[in-house]
C-alpha atoms as one frame of an Amber mdcrd trajectory, in Angstrom:
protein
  23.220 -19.177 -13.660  19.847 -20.954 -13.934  21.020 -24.365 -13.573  22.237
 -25.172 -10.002  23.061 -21.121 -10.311  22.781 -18.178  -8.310  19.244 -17.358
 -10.002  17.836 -21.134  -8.992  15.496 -22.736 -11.768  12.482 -21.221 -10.455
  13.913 -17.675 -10.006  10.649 -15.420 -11.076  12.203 -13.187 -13.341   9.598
 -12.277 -16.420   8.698  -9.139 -18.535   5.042  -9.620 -17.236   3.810  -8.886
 -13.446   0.150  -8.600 -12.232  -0.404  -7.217  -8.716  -3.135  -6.980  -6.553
  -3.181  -6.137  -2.656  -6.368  -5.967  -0.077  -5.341  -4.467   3.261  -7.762
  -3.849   6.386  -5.782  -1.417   9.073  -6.727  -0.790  12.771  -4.879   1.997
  14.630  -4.534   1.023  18.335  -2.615   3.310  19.932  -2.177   7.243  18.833
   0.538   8.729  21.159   2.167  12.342  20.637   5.647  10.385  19.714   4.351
   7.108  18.305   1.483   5.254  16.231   0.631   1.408  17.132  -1.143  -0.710
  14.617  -2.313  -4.169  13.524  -3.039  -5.038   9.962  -4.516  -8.381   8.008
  -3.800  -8.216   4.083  -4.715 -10.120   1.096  -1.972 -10.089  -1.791  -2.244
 -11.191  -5.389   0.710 -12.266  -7.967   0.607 -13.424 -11.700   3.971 -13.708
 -13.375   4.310 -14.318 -17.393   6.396 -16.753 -18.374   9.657 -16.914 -16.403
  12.780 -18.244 -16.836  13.037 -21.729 -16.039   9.089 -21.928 -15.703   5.967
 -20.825 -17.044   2.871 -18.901 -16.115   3.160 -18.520 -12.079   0.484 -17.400
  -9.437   0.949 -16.493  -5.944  -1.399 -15.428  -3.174  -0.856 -15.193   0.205
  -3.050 -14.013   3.611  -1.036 -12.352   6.467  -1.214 -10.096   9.386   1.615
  -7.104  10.337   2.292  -4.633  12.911   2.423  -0.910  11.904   4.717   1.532
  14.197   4.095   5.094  13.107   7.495   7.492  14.422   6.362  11.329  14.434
   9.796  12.298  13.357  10.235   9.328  10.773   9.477   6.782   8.591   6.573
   3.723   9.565   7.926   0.355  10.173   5.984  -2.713   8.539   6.235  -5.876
  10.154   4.639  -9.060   8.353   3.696 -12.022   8.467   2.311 -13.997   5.504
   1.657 -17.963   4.235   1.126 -18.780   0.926  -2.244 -20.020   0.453  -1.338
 -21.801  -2.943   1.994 -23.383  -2.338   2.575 -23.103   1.533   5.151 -21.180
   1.874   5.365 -19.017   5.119   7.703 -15.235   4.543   8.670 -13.247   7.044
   9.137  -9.140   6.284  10.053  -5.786   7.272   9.799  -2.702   5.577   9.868
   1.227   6.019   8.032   4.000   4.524   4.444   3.088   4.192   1.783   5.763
   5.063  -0.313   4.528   8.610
């Protein structure tokens, strides 16, 4: 599985995960049905060793949208570029508090 596998030889999978996150959030728009945000963030990654590599570090600087739903979850949009190996990543997510 590591070799030409499914799991890739740099798949990060380790017993060992450091995380760290700094996230600045501005609320634009505060309707009676919906919330409209922007965010920038700072994130942080150390993995132990991993299989197939060693020691890894990532850390990436994005921006995201926040839309807050009064009758549901808030939807994370995100942009972020990897500001040690280059890498750009695209995400979505749900559930956050605004």
């Amino acid at each position: 599985l590591f070799r030409d596998g499914a799991l890739g030889v740099t798949t990060p999978l380790t017993r060992e995960v450091s995380l760290a996150n700094l996230e600045w959030r501005r609320r634009l728009y505060r309707g009676t049905a919906i919330q409209i945000g922007l965010a920038t963030f700072l994130d942080g990654a150390r993995l132990g060793p991993t299989a197939g590599a060693g020691r890894q570090t990532y850390l990436d600087g994005g921006v995201g949208l926040r839309l807050g739903f009064r009758a549901g979850p808030m939807l994370r949009l995100d942009y972020a570029h990897g500001l040690l190996d280059g890498s750009d990543n695209l995400s979505l997510g749900l559930g956050y508090i605004f």
